[in-house]
N, C-alpha and C positions, 0 to 999 in steps of 0.2 A: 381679271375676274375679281370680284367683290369679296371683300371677306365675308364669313357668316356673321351675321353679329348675335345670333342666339350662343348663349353660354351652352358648353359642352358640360352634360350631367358626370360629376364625379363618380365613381362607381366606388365602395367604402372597400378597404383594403380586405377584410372579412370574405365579403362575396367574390373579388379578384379571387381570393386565397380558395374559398371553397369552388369555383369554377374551374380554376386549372389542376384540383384534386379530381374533380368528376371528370375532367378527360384524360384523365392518367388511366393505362388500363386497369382491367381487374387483376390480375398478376402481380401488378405493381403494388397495387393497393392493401394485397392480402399480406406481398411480403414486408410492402412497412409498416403496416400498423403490427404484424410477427413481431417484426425486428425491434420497434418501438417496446413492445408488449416484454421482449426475452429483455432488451437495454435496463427495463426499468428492474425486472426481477433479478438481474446480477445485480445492480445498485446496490439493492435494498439486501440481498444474498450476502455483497462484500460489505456494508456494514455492519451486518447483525454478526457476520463472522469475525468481523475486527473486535466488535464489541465484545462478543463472547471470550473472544482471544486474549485480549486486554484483561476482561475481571477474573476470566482463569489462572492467568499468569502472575496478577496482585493477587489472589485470594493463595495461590501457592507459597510464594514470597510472603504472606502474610503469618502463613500456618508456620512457613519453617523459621522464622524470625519469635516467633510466641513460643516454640516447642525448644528450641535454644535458651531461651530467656526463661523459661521453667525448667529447665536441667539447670543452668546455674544457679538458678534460686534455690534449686534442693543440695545443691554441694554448700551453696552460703549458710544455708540452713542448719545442713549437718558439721559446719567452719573445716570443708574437706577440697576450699579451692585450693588451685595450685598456684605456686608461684607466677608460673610461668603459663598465660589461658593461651589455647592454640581450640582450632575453630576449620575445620576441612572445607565446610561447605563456604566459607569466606564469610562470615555473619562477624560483625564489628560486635565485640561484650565493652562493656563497662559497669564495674560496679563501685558504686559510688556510696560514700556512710552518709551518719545523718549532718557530717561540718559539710558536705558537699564535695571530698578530697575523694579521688581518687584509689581506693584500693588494690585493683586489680584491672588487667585490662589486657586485651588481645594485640599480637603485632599488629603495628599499621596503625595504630590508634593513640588519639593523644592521651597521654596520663595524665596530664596538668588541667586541661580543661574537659571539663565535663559534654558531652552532644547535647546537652540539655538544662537548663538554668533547673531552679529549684522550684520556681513556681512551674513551668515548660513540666516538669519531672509530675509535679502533681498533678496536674491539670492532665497529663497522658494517660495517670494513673486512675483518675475519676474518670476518664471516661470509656476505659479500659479497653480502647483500638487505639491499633498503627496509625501513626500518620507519615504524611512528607517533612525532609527535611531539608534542604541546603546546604551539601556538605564544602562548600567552597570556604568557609569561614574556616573549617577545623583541618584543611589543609588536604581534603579530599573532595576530587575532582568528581562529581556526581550528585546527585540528586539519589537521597536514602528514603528509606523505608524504616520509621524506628517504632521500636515498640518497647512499653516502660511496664517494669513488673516490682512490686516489693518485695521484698525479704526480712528475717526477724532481724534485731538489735538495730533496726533504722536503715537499714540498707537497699540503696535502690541498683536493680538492675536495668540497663538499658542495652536494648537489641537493634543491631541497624544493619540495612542489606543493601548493596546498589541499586535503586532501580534502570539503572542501565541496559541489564540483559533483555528486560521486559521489553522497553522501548526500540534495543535493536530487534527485535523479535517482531513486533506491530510493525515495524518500519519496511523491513523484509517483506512479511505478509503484505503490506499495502503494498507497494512494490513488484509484486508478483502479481496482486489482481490488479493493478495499473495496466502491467505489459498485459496480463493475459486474460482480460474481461474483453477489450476491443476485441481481440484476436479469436476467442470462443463465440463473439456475439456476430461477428464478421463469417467464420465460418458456418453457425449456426441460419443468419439470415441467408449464405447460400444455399444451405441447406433446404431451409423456406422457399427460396425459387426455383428448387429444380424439382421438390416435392408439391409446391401448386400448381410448379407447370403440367407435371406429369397427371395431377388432378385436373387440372383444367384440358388434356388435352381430347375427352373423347366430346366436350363441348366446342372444340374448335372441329372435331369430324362433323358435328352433328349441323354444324355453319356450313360447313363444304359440303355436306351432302344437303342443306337447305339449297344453297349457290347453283347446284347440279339441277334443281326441280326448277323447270320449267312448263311454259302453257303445250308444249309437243313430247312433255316427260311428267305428264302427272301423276301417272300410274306408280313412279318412283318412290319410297322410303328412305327415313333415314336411317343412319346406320345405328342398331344399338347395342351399347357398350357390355360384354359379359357380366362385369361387376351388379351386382341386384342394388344400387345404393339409387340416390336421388337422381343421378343424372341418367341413369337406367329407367327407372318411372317418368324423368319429362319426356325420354325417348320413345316408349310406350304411347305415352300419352299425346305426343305430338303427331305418331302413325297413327294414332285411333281418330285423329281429328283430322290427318290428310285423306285418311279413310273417307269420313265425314264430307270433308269439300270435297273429294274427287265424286262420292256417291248423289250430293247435290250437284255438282256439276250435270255430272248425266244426264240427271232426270232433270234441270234446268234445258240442257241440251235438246232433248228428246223429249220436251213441253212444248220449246220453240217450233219444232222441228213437225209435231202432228199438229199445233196450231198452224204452222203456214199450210199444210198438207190438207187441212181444214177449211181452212178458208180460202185454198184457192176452189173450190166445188162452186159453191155459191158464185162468188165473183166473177168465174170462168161464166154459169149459167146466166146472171144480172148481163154481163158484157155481150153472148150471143143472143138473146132476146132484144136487148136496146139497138146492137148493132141491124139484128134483124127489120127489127121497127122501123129503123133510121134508113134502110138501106130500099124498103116497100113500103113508105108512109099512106099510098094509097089504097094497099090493100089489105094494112095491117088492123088486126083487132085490138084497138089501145084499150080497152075495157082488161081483154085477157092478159095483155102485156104487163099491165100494170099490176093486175093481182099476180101473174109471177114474180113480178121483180119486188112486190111486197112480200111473197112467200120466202124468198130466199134473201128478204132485210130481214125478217125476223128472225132465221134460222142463222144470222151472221150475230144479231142482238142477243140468242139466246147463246152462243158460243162464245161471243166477250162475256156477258155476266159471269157467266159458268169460269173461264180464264182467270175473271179478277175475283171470284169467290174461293179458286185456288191461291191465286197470289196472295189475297189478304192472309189465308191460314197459314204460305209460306211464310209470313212476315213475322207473324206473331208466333211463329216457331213450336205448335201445337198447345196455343193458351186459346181459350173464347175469348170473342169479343169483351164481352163484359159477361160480369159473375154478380147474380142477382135472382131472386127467388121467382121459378116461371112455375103455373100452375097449369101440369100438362092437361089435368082436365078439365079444363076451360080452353088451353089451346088446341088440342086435336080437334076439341067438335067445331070449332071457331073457321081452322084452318080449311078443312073437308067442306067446308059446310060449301065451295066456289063448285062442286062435281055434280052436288043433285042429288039424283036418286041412284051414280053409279059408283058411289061409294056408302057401304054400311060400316055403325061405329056402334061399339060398343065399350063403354067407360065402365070399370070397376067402382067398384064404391068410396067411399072417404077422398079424402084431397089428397091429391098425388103433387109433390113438389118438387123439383130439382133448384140444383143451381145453376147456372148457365144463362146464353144469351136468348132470347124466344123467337126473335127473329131467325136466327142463325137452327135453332131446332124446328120451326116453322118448314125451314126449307129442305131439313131433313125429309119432314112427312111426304115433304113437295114431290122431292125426290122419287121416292117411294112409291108414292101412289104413280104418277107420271110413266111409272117403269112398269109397275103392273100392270096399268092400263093399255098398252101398249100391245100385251100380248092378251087380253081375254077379252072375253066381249059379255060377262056375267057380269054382276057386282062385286069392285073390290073391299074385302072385309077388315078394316080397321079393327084394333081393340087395344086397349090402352089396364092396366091391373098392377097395382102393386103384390110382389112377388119376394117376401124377405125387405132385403135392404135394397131392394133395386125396385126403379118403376119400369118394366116389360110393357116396349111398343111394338105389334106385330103389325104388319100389311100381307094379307094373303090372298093371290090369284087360283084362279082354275086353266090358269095358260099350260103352254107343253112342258116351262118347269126350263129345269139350269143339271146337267150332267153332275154328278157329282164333283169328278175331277178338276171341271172348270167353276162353281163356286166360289173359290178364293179368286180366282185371277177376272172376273169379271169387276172386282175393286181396283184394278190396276188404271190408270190413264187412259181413253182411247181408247177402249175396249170392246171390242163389238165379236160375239159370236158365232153370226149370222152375217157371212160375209156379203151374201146374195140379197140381204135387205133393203130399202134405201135408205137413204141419209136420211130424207127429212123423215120416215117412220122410225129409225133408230135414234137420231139422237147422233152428239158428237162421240158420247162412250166418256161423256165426266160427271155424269148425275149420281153415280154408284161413289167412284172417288171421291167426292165432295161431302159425302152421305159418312162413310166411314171414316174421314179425316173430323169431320164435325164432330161425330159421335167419340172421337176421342180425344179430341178437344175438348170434350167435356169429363175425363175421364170414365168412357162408356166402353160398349164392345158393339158388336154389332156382326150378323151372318147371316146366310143362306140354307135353310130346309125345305126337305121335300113336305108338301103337303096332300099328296095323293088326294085325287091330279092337282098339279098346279105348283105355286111354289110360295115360300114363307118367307121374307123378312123381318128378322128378329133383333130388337134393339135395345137393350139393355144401359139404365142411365143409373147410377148411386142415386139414393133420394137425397134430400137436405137436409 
């Protein structure tokens, strides 16, 4: 086999890196960015405590090394030292005249030389803080703390402390948060993983009970969790939408379901007519034949229209076609105008406007009038009026009228009444459905009144 000879694209170590983070789970990811998050604030915890540590511990060493060095200045002052300086808290004294010699001075401490030259002595004294000193030269093993004070007749005091205790003290402290920042952040990030597991786990139910929902288990919910928090409202919210699918399901189901039921009538009649034909060509009436099997194309044409004028609304999920300004009175008397003389219209005054598709409201009236017609044999009464903020489309018959109780449910799919009618005088039972989804499609209302005798539909559109 041939090598490839196309160059293999590098992938930058970046994207590697941010790739194999996103297939990390989510558990993982909460607990290390936690565990990153806790790392950095012990950091920044053990050094601001070192820090604090540190200038607490000079600033004390500082105070008790000054407050020694002003008690000796007021014994030099009052010429009330002693022979012999002794010192509890271990603070080095030297006091020194103005030849530089040594007068007085603490055990432990050289008497011959001074911790501090004479310029050293004044320079401490101008600028009147401790510093560091190097006590290795004067025969002591430390690093001091000195601090330089005057006295009268020329006399300098100098104060000096180890700073040794400090340092093993910081040393200790770091030391302890060395061992024991790992070990609190180490605990802490388990911590982090058995408190987001426990967080995460009514979303690993709500996965298994997703897993469980199947096309022979739709009726199923998922499980939701007591706690009222966020995972509580997707659980809500994800039953309100299986809701949702399961209720379109149905009524998808049971669309299919009176459309094949539907159209087998026709096709069943088209089949024994042709087959009829076909089977007595010589004594068959192909004149009559032929206007049934066109009677019952048209009743198959006007049942797809009617089908894909549902689907389209299914699609568009209860939005119009297009939102644009229709002037219903110019379209009602436009629309009627196909009936004659067995529809009457009566248009209110001024311009009545919506907004909405004209076609798609066209086929409301269609609707409408088709349905009334159906059952009277008078003229059916249009009238069109603005009423407030709405423009009021009524269709009214002097037919035998709609029961009360059945009113709303003659909006349903498939809807017919009048079981003993026929089809082709009924209708499939989707001119009313189509009517009421359209009109709210346009955010409208639309219903059924009695109009003694006879019956009213009433359709209500917001103006523009």
């Amino acid at each position: 086999m041939a090598a490839d000879p196309r160059p293999r694209e590098r992938v930058p170590r970046g994207r590697r890196t941010a790739g194999w983070w996103r297939r990390k789970s989510l558990r993982f990811r909460l607990t290390a960015v936690a565990s990153v998050a806790l790392g950095a604030a012990l950091m920044l915890s053990a050094y601001v405590m070192i820090s604090v540590l540190g200038r607490s511990l000079l600033a004390t060493i500082d105070d008790s090394i000054y407050q020694r060095a002003r008690d000796t200045v007021s014994l030099a002052d009052a010429d009330r030292l002693p022979d012999e300086m002794t010192s509890p808290d271990g603070t080095l004294l030297q006091v020194v005249d103005a030849a530089g010699r040594i007068t007085h001075a603490t055990t432990g401490t050289d008497r011959l030389v001074p911790l501090l030259n004479a310029g050293g002595r004044a320079a401490a004294i101008g600028k009147g803080q401790a510093r560091f000193l190097d006590g290795g030269p004067y025969g002591i093993p430390h690093l001091l703390r000195v601090r330089v004070l005057s006295a009268d007749r020329g006399l300098t005091v100098i104060a000096a402390r180890p700073f040794s205790e400090v340092q093993t003290s910081i040393t200790t402290a770091g030391h302890v948060l060395v061992v024991g920042t790992p070990l609190l952040l180490v605990l802490l990030g388990g911590a982090s993983w058995m408190i987001i597991g426990r967080t995460l786990r009514p979303i690993a139910a709500l996965r298994r009970g997703a897993e469980e929902i199947t096309d022979t288990a739709r009726s199923r919910r998922l499980p939701v969790p007591e706690a009222h928090d966020e995972v509580h409202s997707l659980a809500v919210t994800l039953n309100d939408m299986l809701a949702r699918l399961e209720k379109a399901d149905t009524r998808q189901r049971a669309l299919v379901s009176d459309a094949a039921h539907e159209l087998r009538s026709p096709l069943a009649s088209i089949r024994l007519q042709l087959e009829v034909a076909l089977g007595h060509p010589h004594g068959q009436d192909w004149q009559e034949t032929a206007e049934g099997v066109l009677e019952d194309t048209m009743r198959l044409a006007r049942l797809a229209e009617d089908l894909l004028a549902l689907a389209r609304l299914d699609e568009r999920g209860g939005a119009p076609s297009r939102r644009e300004p229709v002037e219903l009175d110019q379209l009602v008397p436009q629309t009627v105008e196909r009936y004659g003389e067995a529809v009457t219209v009566k248009i209110g005054d001024g311009v009545i406007v919506v907004a909405g598709a004209a076609l798609d409201l066209g086929r409301v009236l269609i609707n409408l009038v088709d349905n009334a017609l159906r059952h009277t044999d008078a003229p059916v009464a249009v009238e069109l009026r603005a009423e407030g903020a709405d423009a009021v489309l009524t269709v009214t018959d002097d037919g035998p009228g709609i029961p009360e109780p059945d009113r709303e449910r003659v909006f349903d799919r498939f809807t017919r009444l009048d079981s003993a009618r026929s089809r082709d005088e009924g209708g499939a039972g989707l001119g009313l459905a189509i009517v009421r989804e359209t009109v709210h499609a346009h955010g409208g209302a639309v219903h059924l009144e009695d109009a003694r005798p006879g019956l009213r539909a009433v359709v209500r559109l917001p103006l523009s």
